[in-house]
C-alpha positions as CSV (number, residue, x, y, z in Angstrom):
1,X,5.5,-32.8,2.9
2,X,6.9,-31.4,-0.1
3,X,6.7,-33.1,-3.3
4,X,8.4,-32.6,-7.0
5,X,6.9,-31.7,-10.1
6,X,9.4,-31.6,-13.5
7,X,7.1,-30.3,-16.2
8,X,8.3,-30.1,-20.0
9,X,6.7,-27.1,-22.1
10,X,4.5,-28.2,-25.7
11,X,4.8,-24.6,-27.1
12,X,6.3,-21.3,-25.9
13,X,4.4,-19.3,-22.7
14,X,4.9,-17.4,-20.1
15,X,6.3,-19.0,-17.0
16,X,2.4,-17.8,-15.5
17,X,0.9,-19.0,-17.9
18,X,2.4,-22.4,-18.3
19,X,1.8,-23.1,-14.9
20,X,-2.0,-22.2,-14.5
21,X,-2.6,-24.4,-17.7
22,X,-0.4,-27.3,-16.8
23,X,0.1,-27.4,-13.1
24,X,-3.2,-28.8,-12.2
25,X,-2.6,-31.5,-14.3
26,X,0.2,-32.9,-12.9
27,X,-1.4,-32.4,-9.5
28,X,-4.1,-34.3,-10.5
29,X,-1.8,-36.8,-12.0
30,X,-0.1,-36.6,-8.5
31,X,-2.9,-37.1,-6.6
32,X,-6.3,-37.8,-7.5
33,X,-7.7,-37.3,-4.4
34,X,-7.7,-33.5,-5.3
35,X,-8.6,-33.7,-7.9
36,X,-11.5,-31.9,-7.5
37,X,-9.4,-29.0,-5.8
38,X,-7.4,-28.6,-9.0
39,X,-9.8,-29.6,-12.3
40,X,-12.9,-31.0,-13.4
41,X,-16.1,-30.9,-11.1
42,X,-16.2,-27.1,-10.1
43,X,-14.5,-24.2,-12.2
44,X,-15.0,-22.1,-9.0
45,X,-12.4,-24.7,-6.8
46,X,-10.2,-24.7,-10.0
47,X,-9.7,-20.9,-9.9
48,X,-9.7,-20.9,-6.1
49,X,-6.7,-23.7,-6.8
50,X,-4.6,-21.8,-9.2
51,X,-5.3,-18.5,-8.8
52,X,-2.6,-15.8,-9.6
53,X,-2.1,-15.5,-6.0
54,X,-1.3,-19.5,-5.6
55,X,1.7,-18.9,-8.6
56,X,2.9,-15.7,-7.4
57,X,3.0,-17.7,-4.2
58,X,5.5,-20.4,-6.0
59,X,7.3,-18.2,-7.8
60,X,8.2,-15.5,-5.1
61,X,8.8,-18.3,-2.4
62,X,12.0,-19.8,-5.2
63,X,9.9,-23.0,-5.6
64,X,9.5,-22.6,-9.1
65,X,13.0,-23.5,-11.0
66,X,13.9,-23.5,-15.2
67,X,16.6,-26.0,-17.0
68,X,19.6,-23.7,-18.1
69,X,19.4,-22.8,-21.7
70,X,22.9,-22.3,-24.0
71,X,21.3,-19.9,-25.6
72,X,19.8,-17.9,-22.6
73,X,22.2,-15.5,-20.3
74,X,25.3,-17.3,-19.1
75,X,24.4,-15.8,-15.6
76,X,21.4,-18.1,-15.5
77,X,24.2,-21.4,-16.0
78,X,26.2,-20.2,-13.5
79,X,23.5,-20.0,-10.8
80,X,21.5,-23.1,-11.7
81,X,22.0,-26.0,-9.6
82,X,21.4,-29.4,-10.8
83,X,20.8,-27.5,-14.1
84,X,18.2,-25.4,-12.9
85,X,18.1,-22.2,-11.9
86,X,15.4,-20.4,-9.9
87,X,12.8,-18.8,-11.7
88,X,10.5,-15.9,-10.0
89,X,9.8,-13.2,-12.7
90,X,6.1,-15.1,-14.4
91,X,6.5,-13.2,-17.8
92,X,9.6,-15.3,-18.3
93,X,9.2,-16.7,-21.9
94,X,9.5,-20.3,-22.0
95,X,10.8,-21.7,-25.5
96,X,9.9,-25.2,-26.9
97,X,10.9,-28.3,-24.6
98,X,11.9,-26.3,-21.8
99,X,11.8,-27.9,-18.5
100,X,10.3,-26.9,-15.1
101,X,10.7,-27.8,-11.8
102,X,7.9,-27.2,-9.4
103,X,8.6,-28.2,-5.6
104,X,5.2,-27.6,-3.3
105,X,3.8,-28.9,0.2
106,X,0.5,-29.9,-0.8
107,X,-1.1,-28.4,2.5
108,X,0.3,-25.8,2.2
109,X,0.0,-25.3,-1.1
110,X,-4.0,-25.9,-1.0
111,X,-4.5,-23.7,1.9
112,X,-6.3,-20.2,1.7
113,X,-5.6,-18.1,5.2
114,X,-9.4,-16.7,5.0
115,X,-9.5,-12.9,5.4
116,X,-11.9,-10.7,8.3
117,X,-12.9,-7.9,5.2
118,X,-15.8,-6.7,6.2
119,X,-19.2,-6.8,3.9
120,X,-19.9,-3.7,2.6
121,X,-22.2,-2.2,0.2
122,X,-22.1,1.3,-0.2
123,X,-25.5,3.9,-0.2
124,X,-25.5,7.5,0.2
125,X,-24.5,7.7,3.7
126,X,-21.1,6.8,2.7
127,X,-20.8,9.3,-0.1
128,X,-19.2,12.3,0.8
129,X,-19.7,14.1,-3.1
130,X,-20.5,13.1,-6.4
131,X,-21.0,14.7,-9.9
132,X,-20.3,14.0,-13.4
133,X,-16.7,13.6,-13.2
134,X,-15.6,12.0,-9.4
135,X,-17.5,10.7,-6.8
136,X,-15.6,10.8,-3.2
137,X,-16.6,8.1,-0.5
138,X,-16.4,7.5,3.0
139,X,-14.4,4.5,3.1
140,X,-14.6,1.6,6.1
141,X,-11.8,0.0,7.3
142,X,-10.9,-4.2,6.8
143,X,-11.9,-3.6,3.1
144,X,-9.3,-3.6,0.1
145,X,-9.5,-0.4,-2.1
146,X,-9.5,-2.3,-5.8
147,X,-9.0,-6.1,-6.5
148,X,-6.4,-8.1,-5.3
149,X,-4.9,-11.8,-7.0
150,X,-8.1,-13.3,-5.3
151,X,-10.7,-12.5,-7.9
152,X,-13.3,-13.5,-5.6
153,X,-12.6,-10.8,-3.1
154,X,-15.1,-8.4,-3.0
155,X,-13.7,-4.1,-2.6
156,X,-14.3,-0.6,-2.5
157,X,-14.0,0.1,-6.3
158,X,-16.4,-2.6,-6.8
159,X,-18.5,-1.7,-4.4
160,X,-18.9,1.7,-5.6
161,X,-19.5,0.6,-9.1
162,X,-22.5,-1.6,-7.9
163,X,-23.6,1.3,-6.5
164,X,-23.4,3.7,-9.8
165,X,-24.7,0.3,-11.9
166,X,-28.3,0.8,-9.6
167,X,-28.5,4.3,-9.5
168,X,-28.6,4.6,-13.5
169,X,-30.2,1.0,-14.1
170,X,-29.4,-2.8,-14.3
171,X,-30.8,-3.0,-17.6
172,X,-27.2,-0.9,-18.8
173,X,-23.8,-1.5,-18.7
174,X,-21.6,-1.0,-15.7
175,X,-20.3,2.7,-15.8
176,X,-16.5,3.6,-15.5
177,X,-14.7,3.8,-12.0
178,X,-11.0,4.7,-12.3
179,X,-8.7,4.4,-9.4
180,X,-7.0,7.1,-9.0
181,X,-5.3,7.0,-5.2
182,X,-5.4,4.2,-2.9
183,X,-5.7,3.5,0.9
184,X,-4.5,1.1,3.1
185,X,-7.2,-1.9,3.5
186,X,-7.4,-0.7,7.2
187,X,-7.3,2.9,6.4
188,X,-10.6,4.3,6.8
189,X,-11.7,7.8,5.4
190,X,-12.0,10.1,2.1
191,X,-10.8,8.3,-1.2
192,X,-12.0,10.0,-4.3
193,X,-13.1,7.8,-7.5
194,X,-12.9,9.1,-11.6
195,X,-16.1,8.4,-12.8
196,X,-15.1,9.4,-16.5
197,X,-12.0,8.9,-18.4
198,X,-11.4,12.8,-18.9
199,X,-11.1,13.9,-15.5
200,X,-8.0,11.2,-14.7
201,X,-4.8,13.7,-16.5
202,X,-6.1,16.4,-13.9
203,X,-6.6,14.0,-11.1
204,X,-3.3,11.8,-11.4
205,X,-1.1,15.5,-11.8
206,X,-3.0,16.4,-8.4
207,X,-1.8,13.0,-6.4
208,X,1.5,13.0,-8.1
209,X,4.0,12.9,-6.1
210,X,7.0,12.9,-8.4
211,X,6.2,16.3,-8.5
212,X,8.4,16.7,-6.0
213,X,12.1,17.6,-6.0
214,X,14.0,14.1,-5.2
215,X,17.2,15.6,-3.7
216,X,14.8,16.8,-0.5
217,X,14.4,20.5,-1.1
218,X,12.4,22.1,1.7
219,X,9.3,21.8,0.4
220,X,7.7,25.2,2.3
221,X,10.0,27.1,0.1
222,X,9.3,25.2,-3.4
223,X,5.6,26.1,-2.7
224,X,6.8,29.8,-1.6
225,X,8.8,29.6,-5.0
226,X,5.5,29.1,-6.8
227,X,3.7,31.2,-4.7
228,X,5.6,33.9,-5.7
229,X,5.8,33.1,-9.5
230,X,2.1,33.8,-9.0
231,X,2.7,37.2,-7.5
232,X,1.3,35.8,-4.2
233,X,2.5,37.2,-0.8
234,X,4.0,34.6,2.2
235,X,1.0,35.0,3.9
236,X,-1.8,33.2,1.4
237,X,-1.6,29.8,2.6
238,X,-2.9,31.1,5.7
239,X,-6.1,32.3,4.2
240,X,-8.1,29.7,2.7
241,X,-10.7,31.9,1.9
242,X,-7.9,34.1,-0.3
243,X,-8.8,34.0,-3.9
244,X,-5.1,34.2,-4.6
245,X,-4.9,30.4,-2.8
246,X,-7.6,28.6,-5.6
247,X,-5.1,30.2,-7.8
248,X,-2.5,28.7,-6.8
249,X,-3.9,25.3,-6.5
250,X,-5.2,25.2,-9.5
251,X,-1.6,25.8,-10.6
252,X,0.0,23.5,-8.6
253,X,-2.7,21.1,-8.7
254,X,-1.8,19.2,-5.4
255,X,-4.1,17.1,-3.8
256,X,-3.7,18.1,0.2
257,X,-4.1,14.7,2.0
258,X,-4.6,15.1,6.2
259,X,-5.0,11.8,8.6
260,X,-5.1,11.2,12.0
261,X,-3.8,8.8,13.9
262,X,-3.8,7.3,17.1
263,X,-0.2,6.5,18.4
264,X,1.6,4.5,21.2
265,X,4.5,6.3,22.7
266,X,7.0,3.6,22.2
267,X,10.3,5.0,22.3
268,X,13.5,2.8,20.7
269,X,13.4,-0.1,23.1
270,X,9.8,-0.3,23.3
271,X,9.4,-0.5,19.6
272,X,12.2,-3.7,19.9
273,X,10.2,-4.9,22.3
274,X,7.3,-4.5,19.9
275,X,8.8,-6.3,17.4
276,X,10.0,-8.8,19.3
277,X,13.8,-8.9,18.9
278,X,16.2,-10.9,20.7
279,X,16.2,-10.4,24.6
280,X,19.4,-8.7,24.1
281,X,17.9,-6.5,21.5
282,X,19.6,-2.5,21.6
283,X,17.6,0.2,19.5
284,X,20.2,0.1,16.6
285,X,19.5,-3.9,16.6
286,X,15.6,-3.3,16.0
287,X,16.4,-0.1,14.0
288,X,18.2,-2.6,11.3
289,X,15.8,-5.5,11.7
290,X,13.0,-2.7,11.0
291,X,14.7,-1.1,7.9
292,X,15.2,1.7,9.5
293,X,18.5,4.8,8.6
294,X,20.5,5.6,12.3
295,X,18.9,8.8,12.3
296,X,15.8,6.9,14.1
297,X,18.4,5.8,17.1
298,X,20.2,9.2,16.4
299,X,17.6,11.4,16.0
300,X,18.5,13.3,13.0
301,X,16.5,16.9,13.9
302,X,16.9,17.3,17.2
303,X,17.8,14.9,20.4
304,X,17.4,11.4,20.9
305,X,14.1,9.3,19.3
306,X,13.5,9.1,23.1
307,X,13.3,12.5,24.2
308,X,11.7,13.2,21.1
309,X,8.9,11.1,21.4
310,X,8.8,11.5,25.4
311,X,8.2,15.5,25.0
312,X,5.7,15.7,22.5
313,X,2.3,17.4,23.8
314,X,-0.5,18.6,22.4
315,X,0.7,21.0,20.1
316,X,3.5,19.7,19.5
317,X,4.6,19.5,15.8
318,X,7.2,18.1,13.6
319,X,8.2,16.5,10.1
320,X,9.8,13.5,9.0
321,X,11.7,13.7,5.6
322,X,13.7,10.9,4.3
323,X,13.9,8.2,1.4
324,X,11.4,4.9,1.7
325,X,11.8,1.9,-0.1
326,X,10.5,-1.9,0.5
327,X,12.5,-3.1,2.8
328,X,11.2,-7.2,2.6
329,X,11.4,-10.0,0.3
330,X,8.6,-10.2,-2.4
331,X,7.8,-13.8,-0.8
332,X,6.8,-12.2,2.4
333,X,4.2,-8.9,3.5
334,X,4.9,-6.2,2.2
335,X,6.8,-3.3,4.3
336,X,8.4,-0.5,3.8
337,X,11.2,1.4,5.3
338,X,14.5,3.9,5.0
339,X,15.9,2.9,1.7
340,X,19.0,5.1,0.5
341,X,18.2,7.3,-2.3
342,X,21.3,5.6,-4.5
343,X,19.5,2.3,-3.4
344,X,16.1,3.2,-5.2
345,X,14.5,4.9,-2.5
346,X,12.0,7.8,-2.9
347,X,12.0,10.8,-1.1
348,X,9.3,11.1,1.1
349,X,7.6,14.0,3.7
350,X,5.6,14.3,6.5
351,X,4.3,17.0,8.7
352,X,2.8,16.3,12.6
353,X,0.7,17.8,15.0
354,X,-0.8,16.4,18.0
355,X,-3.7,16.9,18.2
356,X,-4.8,15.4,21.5
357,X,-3.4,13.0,24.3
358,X,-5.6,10.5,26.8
359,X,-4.1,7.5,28.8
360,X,-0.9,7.2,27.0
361,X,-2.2,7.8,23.4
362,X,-1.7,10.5,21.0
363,X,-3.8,11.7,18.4
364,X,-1.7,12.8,15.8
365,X,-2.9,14.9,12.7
366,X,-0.2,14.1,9.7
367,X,-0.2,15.8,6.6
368,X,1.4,13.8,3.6
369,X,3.9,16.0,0.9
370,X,4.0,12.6,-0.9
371,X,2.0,9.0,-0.9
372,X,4.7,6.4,-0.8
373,X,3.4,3.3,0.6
374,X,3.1,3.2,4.0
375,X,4.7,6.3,4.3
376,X,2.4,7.6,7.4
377,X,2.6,3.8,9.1
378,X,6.8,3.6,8.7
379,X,7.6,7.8,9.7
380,X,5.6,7.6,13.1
381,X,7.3,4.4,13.7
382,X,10.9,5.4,12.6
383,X,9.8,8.6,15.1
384,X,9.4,6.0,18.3
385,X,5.1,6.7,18.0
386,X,3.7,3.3,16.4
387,X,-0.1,3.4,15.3
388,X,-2.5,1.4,17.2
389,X,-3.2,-1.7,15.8
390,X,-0.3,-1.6,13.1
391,X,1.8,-4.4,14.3
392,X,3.8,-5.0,11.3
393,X,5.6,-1.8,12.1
394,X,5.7,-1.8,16.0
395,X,2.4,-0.9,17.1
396,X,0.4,-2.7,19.9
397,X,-2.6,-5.4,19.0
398,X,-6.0,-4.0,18.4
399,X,-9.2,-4.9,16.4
400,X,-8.1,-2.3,13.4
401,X,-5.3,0.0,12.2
402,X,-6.5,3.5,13.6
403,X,-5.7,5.2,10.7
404,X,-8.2,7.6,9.3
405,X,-8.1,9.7,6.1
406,X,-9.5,12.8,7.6
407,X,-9.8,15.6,4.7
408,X,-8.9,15.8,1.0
409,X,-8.5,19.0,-0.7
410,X,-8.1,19.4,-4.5
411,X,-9.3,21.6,-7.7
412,X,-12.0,19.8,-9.4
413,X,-10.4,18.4,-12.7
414,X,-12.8,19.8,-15.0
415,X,-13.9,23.2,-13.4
416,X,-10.5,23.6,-11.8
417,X,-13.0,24.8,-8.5
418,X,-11.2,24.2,-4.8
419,X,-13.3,21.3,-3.7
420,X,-12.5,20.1,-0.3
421,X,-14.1,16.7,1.8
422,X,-14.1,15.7,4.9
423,X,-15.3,12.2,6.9
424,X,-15.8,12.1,10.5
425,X,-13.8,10.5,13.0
426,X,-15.1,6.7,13.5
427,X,-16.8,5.9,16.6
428,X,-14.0,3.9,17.9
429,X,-11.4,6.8,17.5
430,X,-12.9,8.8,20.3
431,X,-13.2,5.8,22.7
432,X,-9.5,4.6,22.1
433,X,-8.8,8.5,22.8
């Protein structure tokens, strides 16, 4: 049942920040019965309470409103209602005898959906390299990269930061772990770590993608383009043994990023049916729902998503080049999808391969020009082959997402060396194959 709380400010804060010091007050004044959930006996409850999460929570889901000010934006009048307008940026500054309004279902508001991340702690079987400067890891799946708004979630950076903490002694501080890339929490695979402050310039030029021309230039010929500013022939990317090629990567400094996945064929009603649209759902229907451009009913390259997805074999490659944005509210998960560049979306590329195929399932090497969120997840969709196990973007139920970070290729950011990493295929991988 939702309740109302109308809080006046003592002394100019941030919307946050007023509410994480005042909020579980008036709960408690509210009801005393939870009290213990919101102050007093046990810091741990109070932070579980009021973590960041619990406001961003309010604030995203408009149940966190502000009495119109004179002197703030007239826009802010003209939207209020009841003289109050909705409030969901928490760095608002608050001024002096400023009123809040607060609406929250208590069970709702008190409940924590637990989470199945794995425990982890990392040892030497999971580290694929490490040296003065990075140290690259193996990393599970159903495990978050680097802390989320639940401070007591354990992740990888921390994990690899215990790690580091034994192997040079207790008795010192915990050394430096800087995150420099990210995967998915069910991504499993390579992810490389900064262990010192003077490696990340190197290492965030190698994984930028803003690199990247933003109108959509093929990106074969900018690399020929560079190639040849070098005085390298067409055929050097073939030889990766060619000294001309660490040349031209330590020019370039790109990271190379290559995944496998394993993929439903869908096709443009199965992914509706996926996603459970209406009964009298049509591919441009779930296509809109999904935030998706026509070209995924159209197929922009070639035929039909169906026939494109229906005569892919082994061998088969293909690329997926378009502009990705987030396509849902803030208040609900996070997913991305065909945003128009003039609408804030990035340009974003992806080469295929298939790799192999086995009862229906294809295994499907993709090699990322950019790292947009998502980006591998939303272009197999938006091409009619859902992952397994990625529901939130049409793929069929299963215990994980199978997405794996196979290899990671990159010039050392001190020596400027070609290093290049690899982890194996997880067990399950071959038996879903």
């Amino acid at each position: 049942m939702s309740q109302e709380i109308l809080l006046t400010v003592q002394s100019a804060a941030t919307l946050n920040d007023f509410l994480r010091l005042e909020l579980p007050k008036a709960l408690q004044g509210q009801n005393a019965a939870r009290a213990d959930c919101v102050q007093g006996q046990n810091a741990a409850s109070e932070k579980a309470a009021l973590s960041n999460s619990k406001i961003r929570r309010l604030l995203f889901s408009g149940n966190v409103m502000v009495a119109a000010s004179p002197e703030r934006k007239a826009s802010q009048a003209q939207n209020a209602r009841g003289g109050f307008f909705v409030c969901k940026n928490p760095a608002f500054i608050l001024k002096k005898n400023a009123r809040v309004k607060v609406l929250y279902d208590q069970e709702k508001f008190f409940y924590e959906k637990p989470n199945d991340d794995i425990k982890f702690e990392l040892d030497e079987s999971r580290v694929l390299y490490e040296d003065e400067a990075i140290i690259v890891v193996n990393k599970p799946p159903r495990f978050p990269t680097e802390a989320t708004f639940a401070k007591d979630r354990d992740n990888l950076r921390a994990a690899v930061i215990r790690y580091l903490h034994k192997k040079i002694g207790l008795d010192k501080n915990p050394p430096y772990c800087g995150v420099v890339h990210r995967l998915d929490r069910d991504t499993s695979g390579v992810i490389l770590f900064s262990k010192q402050r003077a490696a990340n310039a190197a290492l965030f030029a190698a994984f930028d993608s803003s690199r990247l021309e933003e109108d959509g230039a093929n990106i074969a010929g900018k690399v020929e383009k560079a190639a040849g500013s070098l005085g390298l022939g067409r055929d050097y990317i073939k030889d990766k043994n060619d000294a001309a090629l660490f040349g031209l990567a330590n020019n370039l400094r790109a990271a190379k990023k290559v995944y496998v996945a394993v993929c439903e064929r869908a096709g443009s009603y199965g992914l509706a049916n996926n996603l459970r649209a209406a009964k009298d759902c049509k591919p441009k229907n779930a296509s809109a729902s999904f935030g998706l451009s026509k070209d995924f009913v159209q197929g922009k390259n070639g035929a039909a998503l169906s026939g494109l997805e229906s005569s892919l074999r082994i061998g088969s490659s293909f690329s997926v080049q378009n502009y990705l944005g987030r396509v849902s509210l803030k208040s609900q998960a996070a997913k991305w999808g065909f945003v128009p560049k003039e609408k804030g979306g990035k340009f974003a590329r992806t080469d295929f391969k298939v790799l192999d195929e086995k009862d229906g399932r294809l295994f499907v090497q993709a090699e990322l020009f950019t790292g947009r969120t998502h980006q591998i997840r939303v272009h197999l969709s938006q091409k009619g082959l859902p992952i397994l196990g990625d529901q939130l973007y049409g793929g069929p139920a299963a215990e994980r997402i199978f997405l794996h970070a196979l290899s990671l290729e990159l010039p050392h950011p001190l020596t400027g060396k070609l290093l290049r990493f690899e982890a194996p295929l997880p067990p399950e991988f071959t038996v879903r194959a």
